[in-house]
C-alpha positions, 0 to 999 in steps of 0.5 A: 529870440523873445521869451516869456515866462509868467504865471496868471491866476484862474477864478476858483474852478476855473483853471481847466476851462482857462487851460483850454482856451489859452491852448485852442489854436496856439499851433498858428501864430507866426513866429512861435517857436514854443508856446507852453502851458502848464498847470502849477503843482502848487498851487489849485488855480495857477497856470505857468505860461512859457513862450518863445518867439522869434522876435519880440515884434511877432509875439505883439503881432500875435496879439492882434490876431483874430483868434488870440483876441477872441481867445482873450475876451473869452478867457479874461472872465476867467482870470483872478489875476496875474502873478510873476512875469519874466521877458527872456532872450532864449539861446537854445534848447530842446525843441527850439530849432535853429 
């Protein structure tokens, strides 16, 4: 499996509306296992994005899906930037799967 962790910063008041895009359609990406979106307890424009993918191909392949792309060009006003950022190799866990 492919992981990824990483943290994106929302322009001020904008957090919501970015949380609501990133979420729209995220249930038909092939070879998605989990994707997560959270907000930061901290932090008043922080979102924490989790991601697990069969491999490391379908996660690129998701990035050139239609709907992912519209999503990016809606959602990249809304950004102030992008903070940490981990690539993982997830084992197991609630909710994975086989």
């Amino acid at each position: 499996m492919y992981g990824l962790i990483g943290k994106m910063t929302a322009k001020e008041g904008q957090r919501d509306a970015l949380i609501a895009i990133l979420t729209e359609g995220s249930g038909s990406m092939p070879g998605c296992r989990s994707y997560i979106v959270a907000k930061d307890a901290k932090d008043p424009n922080g979102i924490w994005v989790t991601e697990v993918w069969d491999r490391k191909e379908d996660h690129a392949a998701s990035l050139k899906l239609p709907s992912v792309q519209a999503a990016i060009g809606r959602g990249r006003p809304l950004i102030a930037g992008f903070d940490s950022y981990f690539e993982t190799e997830p084992v197991g866990g609630t909710g994975l799967g086989g």
